[in-house]
C-alpha positions as CSV (number, residue, x, y, z in Angstrom):
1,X,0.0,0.0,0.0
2,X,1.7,3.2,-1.1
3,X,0.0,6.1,1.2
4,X,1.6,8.9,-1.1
5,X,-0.3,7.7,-4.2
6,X,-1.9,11.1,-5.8
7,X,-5.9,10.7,-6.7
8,X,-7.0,11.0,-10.4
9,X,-7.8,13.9,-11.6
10,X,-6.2,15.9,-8.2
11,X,-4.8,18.9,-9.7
12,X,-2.0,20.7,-8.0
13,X,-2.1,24.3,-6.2
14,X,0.0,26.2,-4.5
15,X,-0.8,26.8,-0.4
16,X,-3.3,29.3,0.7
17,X,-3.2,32.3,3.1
18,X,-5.5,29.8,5.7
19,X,-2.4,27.1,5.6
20,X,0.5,30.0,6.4
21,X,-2.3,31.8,9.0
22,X,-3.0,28.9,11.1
23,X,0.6,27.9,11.3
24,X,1.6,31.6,12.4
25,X,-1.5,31.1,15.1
26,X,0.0,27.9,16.3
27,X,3.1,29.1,16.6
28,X,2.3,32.6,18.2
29,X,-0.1,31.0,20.9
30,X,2.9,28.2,22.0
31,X,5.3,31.1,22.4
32,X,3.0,33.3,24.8
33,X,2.0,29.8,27.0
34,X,5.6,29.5,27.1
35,X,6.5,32.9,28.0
36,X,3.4,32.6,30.7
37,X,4.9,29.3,32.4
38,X,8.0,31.0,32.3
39,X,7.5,34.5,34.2
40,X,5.2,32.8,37.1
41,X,3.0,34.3,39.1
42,X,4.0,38.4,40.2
43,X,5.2,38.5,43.7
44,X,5.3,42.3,45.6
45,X,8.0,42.3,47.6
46,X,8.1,44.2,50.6
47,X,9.7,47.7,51.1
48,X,13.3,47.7,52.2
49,X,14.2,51.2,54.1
50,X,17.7,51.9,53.0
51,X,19.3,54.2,55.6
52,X,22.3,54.9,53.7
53,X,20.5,56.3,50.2
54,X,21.1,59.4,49.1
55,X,17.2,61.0,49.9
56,X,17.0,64.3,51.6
57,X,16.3,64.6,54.6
């Protein structure tokens, strides 16, 4: 059985917008999940009183 056998009459075109859109999609969404599992959830840290800085009194 030969799976790459091409159907009578199947006439050959060239790949639409929709093909190069979805993979553009794809690859856009697994990038941001990425980027999202990456940075974590935001943590506030608390303030830190520097006695030393250079603030006016």
């Amino acid at each position: 059985m030969n799976w790459f056998n091409i159907l009578p009459g199947f006439q050959k075109s060239a790949a639409g917008m929709e093909w190069l859109l979805w993979t553009l999609v794809l690859t856009l969404a697994i990038g941001c999940a990425i980027v999202m599992l990456m940075k974590g959830p935001a943590y506030v840290a608390d303030a830190y009183e520097m006695n030393d800085s250079d603030k006016p009194a």
